[in-house]
C-alpha positions in Angstrom: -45.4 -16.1 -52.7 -46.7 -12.5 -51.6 -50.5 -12.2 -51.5 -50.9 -8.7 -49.9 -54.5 -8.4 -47.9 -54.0 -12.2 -47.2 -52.2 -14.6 -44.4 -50.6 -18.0 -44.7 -52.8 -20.6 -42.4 -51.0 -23.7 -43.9 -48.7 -24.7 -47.1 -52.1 -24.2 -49.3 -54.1 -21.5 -47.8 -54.3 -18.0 -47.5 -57.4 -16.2 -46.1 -58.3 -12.6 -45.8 -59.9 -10.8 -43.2 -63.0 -10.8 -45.3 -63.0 -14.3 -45.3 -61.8 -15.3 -48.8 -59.9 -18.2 -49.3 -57.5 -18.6 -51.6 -56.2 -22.5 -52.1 -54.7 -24.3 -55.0 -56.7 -27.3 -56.2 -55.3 -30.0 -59.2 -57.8 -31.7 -61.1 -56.4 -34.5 -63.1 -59.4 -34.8 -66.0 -59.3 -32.7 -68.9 -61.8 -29.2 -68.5 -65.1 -29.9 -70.4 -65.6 -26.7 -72.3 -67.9 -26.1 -75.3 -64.9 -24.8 -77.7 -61.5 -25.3 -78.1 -59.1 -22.8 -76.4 -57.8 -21.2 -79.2 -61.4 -20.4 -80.6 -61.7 -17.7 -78.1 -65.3 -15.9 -79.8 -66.6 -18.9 -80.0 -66.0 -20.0 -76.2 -67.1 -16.9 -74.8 -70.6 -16.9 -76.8 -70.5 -20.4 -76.0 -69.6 -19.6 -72.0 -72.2 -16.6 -71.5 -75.2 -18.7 -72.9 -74.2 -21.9 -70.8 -74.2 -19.2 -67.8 -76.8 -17.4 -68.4 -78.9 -20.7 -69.2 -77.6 -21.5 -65.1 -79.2 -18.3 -63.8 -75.5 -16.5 -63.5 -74.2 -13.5 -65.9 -73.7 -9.9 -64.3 -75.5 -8.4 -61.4 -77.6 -5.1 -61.9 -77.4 -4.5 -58.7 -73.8 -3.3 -58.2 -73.3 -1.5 -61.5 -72.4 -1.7 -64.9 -68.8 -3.5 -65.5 -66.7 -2.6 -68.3 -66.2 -5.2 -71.3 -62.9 -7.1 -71.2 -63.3 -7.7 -75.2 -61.3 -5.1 -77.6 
């Protein structure tokens, strides 16, 4: 697999030189999400409350990002 900016370190892990990580992981239990997958408005309103409720959701500090949604 080609992963350009990052080096092979084992079978599973590539870092970067600005120290990301990238490293397949398999969890066996189903995902625990708050809608089903093909109710995709429903799982994103559902999604940005549960994050926001968490303290996360988009940073001020680094500018304005432009909305994935159509």
């Amino acid at each position: 697999m080609e992963l350009p900016g990052y080096r092979t370190v084992d079978a599973e892990a590539w870092p970067n030189d600005h120290g990301d990580v990238l490293s397949p992981h398999f969890f066996d239990p189903p995902p625990d999400l708050p809608a089903a997958l093909d109710d995709g408005p429903a799982l994103r309103h559902r999604l940005t409350h549960f994050t926001a409720r968490a303290g996360g959701g988009p940073r001020r500090d680094v500018g304005e990002t432009p909305s994935r949604r159509p």
